[in-house]
C-alpha positions in Angstrom: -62.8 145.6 55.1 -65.6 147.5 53.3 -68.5 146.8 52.8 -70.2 148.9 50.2 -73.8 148.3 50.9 -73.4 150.9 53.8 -72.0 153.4 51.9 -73.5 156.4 50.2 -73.0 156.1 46.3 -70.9 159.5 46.6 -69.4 159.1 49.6 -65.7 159.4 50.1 -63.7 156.0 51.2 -60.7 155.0 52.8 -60.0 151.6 50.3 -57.0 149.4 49.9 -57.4 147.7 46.4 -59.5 144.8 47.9 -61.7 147.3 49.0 -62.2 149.4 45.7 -63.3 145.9 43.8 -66.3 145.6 46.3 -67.3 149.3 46.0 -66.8 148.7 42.3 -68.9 145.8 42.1 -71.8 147.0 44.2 -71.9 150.6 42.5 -72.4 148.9 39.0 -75.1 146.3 40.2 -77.0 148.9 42.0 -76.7 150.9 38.4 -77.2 148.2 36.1 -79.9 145.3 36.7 -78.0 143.4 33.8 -74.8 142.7 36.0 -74.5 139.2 37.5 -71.7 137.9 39.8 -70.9 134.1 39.5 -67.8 131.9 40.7 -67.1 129.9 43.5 -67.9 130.8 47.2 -68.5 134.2 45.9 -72.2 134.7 47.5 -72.6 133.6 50.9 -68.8 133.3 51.3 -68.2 136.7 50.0 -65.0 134.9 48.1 -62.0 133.6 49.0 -60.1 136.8 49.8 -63.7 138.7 50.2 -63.4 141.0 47.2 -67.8 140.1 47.0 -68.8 140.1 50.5 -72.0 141.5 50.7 -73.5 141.3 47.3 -75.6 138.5 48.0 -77.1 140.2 51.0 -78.2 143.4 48.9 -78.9 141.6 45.7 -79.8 138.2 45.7 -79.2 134.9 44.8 -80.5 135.5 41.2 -77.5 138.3 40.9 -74.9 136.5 42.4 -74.6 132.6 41.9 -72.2 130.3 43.7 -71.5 127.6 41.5 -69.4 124.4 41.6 -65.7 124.4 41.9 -65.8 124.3 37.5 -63.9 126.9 35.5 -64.9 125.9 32.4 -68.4 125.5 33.3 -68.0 129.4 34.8 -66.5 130.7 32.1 -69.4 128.9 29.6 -71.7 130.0 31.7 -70.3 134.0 31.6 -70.5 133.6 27.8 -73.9 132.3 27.6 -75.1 134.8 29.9 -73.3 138.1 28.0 -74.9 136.6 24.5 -78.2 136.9 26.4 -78.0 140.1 26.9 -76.6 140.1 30.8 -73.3 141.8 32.2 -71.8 138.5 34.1 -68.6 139.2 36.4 -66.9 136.0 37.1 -65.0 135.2 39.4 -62.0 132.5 39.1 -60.8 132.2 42.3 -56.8 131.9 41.9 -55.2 132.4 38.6 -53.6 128.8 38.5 -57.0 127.6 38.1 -57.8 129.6 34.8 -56.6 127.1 32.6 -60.3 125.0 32.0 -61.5 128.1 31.2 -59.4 129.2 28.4 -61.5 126.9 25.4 -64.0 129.0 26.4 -62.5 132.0 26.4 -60.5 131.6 23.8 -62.6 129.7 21.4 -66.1 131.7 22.0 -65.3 135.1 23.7 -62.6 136.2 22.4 -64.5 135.3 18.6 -68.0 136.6 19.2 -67.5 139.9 17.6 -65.5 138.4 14.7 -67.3 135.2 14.4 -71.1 137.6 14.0 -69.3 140.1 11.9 -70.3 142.4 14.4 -73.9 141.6 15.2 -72.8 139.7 18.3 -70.5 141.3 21.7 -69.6 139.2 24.4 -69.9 141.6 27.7 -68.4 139.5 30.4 -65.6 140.3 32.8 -63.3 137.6 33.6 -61.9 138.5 37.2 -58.9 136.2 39.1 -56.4 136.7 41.7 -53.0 137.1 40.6 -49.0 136.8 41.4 -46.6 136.2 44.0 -46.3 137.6 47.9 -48.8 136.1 50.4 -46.6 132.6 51.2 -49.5 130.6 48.9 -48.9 126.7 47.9 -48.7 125.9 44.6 -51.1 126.8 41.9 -51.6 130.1 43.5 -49.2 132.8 42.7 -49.0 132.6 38.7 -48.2 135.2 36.5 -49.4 134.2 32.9 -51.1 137.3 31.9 -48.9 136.9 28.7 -50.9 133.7 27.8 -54.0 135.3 27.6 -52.5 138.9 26.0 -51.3 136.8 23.0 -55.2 135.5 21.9 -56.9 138.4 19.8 -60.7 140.0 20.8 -59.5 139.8 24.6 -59.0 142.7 26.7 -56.3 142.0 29.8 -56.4 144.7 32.7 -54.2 145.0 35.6 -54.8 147.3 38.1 -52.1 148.7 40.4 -54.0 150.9 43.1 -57.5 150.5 44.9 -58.4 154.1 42.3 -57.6 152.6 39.5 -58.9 149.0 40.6 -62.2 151.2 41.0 -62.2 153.1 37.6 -60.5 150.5 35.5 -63.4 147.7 36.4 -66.3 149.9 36.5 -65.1 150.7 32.9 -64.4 146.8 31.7 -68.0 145.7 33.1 -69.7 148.3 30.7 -67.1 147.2 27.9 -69.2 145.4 25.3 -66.1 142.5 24.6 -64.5 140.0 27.3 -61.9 141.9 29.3 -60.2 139.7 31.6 -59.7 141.4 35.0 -56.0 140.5 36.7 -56.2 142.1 40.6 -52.8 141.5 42.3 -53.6 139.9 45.5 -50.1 140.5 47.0 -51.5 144.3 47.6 -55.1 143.8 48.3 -54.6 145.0 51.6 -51.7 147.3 51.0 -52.1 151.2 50.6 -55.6 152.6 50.9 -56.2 155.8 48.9 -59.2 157.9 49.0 -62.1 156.5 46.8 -65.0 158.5 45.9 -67.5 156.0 45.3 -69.1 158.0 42.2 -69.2 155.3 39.5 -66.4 157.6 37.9 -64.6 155.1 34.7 -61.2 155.1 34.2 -60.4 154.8 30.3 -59.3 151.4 29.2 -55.9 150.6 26.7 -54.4 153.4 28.3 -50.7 153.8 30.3 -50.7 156.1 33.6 -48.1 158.3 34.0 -47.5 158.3 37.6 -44.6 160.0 38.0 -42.6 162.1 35.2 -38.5 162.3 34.8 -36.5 162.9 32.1 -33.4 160.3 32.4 -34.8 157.3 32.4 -38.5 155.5 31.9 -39.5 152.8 34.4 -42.5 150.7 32.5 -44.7 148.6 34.9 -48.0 147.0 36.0 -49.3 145.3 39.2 -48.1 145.0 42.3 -44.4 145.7 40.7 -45.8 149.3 40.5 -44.9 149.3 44.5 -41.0 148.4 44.0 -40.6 150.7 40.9 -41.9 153.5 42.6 -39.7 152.7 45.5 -36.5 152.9 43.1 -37.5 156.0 41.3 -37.2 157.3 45.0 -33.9 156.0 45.5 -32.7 157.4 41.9 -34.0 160.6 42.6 -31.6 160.2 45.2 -28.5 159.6 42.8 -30.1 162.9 40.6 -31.5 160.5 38.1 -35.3 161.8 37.2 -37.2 158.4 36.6 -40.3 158.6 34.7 -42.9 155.9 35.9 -45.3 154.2 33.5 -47.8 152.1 34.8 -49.2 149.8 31.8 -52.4 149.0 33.4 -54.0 147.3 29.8 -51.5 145.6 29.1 -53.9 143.9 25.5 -53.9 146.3 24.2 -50.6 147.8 24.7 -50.6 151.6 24.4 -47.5 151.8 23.2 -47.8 155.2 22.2 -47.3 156.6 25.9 -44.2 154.2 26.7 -42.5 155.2 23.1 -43.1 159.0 23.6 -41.5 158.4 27.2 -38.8 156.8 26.2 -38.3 159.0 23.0 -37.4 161.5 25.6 -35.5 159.4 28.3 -33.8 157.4 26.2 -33.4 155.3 28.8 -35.8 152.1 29.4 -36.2 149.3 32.3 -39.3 147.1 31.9 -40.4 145.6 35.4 -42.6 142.3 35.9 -42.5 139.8 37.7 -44.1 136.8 35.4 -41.6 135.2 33.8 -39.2 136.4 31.1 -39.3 134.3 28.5 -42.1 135.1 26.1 -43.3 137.5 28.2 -45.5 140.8 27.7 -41.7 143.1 29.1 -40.3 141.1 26.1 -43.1 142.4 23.6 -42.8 146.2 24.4 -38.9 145.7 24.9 -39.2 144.6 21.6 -41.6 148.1 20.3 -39.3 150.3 22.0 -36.3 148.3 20.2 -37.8 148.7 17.2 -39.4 152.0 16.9 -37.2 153.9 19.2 -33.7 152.8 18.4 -32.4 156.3 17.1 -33.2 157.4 20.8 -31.9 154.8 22.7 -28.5 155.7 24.8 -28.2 152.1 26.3 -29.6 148.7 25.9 -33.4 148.3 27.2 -33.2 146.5 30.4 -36.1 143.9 32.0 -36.1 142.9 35.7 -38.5 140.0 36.0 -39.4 136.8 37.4 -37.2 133.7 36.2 -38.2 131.2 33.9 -39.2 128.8 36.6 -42.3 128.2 38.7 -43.2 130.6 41.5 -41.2 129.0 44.1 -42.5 128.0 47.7 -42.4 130.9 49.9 -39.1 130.0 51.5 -37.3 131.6 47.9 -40.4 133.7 47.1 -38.6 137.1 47.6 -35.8 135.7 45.7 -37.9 135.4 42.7 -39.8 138.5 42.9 -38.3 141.6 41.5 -36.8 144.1 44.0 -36.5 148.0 44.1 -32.7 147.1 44.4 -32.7 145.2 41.4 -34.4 147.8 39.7 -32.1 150.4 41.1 -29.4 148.5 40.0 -30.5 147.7 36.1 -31.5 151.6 35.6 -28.0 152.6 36.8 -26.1 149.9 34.4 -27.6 151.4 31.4 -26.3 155.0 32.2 -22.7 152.8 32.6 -23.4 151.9 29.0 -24.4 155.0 27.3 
C-alpha cells in the first residue's frame, strides 16, 4: 500500500481505492490544520484495513486520536469537535458497528444547521467500511446505506473507484454539514487507477456517467459499479448500448442525470446489493416510475441483495448481485417492450 507521507503533493500514483483514502486524508491535513482523524486503532494501527496508516507518524497524536472501542462516544466526540470549529474524520471501523452512533448522528448532526437556523454547521465526516465480498463473520458486510439516506441534513457518499474515493472525500471533509463517507471494502484493493495527488474535489450530489448507450440505463453505486460495467460489456456484445450511471451521493439523489438517461433509453435496471425492501433502488425506481412513465418501453427492473442478512461466506456470492443477473434482467425488459 501507499503511504502518502512520501509522496509529492502533485505527484502522479498508482492507487487502488484503499490507497486514494490515505492520499486523500493526508493531502487535506497537510492543507488544513483544522482536520482531525479519530476512531479506533486508527493512529498507531493505521486501522483495520489500513486506510490511516501513516497519519500519526506525520501529524501527531493531537491530529489523530485512537479512542475506545465506543461509536457513540466517536460520533459525540466528531460532533463536538465540528461545533468547535475543527474538521474531525471519523472512523467507524465496520459498518455493523454504526448503529450506537446514529442518536448522535441523527439527533445532533443531522439538526445542527436546522436546529441554529443557520448560525450553526456540523463539518464532520463519518467514514466506515461497507458490504459484502471479503468472507467476513457477521456484523461485517452490511449494506444499510438506505437507513441513514432516509434522515434529513445528512449527506451519504459512496465511492466506486480509488479517483473518485480521492475527489469525492477531499470534497465531503471541506463540506460544512455531516456527510457520511461509505468505502466499499470488497474493492479496496481492486483496480488501481492513476491518481494525481493534487487536492483536485470531485463535486458532491452528483451521478457519473461512466459509460454512455442509448438502449438501456444501468443505475449503480459501490462495488456493484464492477459487475454492471462487466454486463454493459457483455450487452454490447448482444448490440444493446448500455448507458452506465454511477450514483455516487446517493442523499441527495441526483435524479436529474438518471431521469434524463432513462428519458432517452427508456430502458432502466437499478443494481445494489443492500437489500430490496425499502431500499434506496426502490426510491429512484420509484422517481423514474413516476416522472418517466411516458418513456418507459418495459417495467424498471432492480437486481439486489435479498431481504435477508449477508449470509456467511459459504452463500456470499449467492447473495451478491452478478453481471449474469444483470445481463439477464436488462434483456427481459427488451422481451417486454
Amino acid at each position: 500500500m501507499t503511504v502518502a507521507k512520501n509522496l509529492d503533493e502533485s505527484e502522479n500514483v498508482d492507487a487502488v481505492l484503499l490507497d486514494a483514502v490515505n492520499l486523500a486524508l493526508h493531502y487535506e491535513m497537510a492543507r488544513d490544520e483544522s482536520v482531525v482523524v479519530l476512531g479506533e486503532d486508527i493512529g498507531s494501527n493505521g486501522g483495520v484495513f489500513r486506510a490511516t496508516a501513516g497519519l500519526k507518524d506525520k501529524f501527531g497524536f493531537k491530529r489523530v486520536m485512537d479512542t475506545p472501542l465506543a461509536e457513540a462516544l466517536i460520533s459525540g466526540m466528531a460532533i463536538g469537535m465540528a461545533s468547535q470549529g475543527l474538521k474531525p474524520v471519523a472512523e467507524i471501523q465496520f459498518m455493523g458497528f454504526i448503529f450506537p452512533a446514529f442518536e448522535h448522528l441523527f439527533c445532533h448532526a443531522g439538526r445542527m444547521r436546522n436546529r441554529t437556523r443557520g448560525r450553526m454547521t456540523c463539518p464532520m465526516v463519518l467514514r466506515a467500511p461497507f458490504g459484502g465480498g471479503i468472507h467476513a463473520p457477521e456484523h461485517h458486510s452490511e449494506s444499510t446505506e438506505a437507513l441513514i439516506a432516509h434522515i434529513p441534513g445528512i449527506r451519504v457518499v459512496i465511492p466506486s473507484s480509488p479517483a473518485r474515493a480521492y475527489g469525492l472525500l477531499l470534497s465531503a471533509i471541506r463540506d460544512p454539514d455531516p456527510v457520511v463517507f461509505l468505502e466499499p471494502k470488497r474493492i479496496y484493493r481492486g483496480a488501481q487507477q492513476l491518481i494525481q495527488n493534487n487536492g483536485q474535489a470531485l463535486p458532491l450530489d452528483k451521478c457519473f456517467t461512466l459509460r454512455e448507450g442509448k438502449d438501456i440505463s444501468l443505475i449503480s453505486w459501490g462495488a456493484s459499479i464492477s459487475e454492471t460495467l462487466q454486463a454493459a460489456d457483455v450487452l454490447a456484445q448482444k448490440n444493446i448500448s448500455a448507458e452506465v450511471i454511477d450514483v455516487a451521493t446517493i442523499k441527495p439523489l441526483d435524479m436529474r442525470t438518471i431521469l434524463s438517461s432513462v428519458a432517452t433509453t427508456g430502458r432502466c435496471v437499478i443494481v445494489h446489493e443492500a437489500a430490496r425492501s425499502f431500499s434506496v433502488g426502490s426510491e429512484i425506481s420509484a422517481q423514474v416510475s413516476e416522472k418517466c412513465f411516458l418513456n418507459l418501453l418495459a417495467p424498471v427492473q432492480r437486481v439486489t441483495g435479498f431481504d435477508t442478512h449477508m449470509p456467511y461466506f459459504k452463500n456470499e456470492n449467492y447473495y451478491l448481485p452478478s453481471a449474469q443477473d444483470i445481463v439477464a434482467s436488462a434483456l427481459k425488459t427488451f422481451k417486454e417492450s
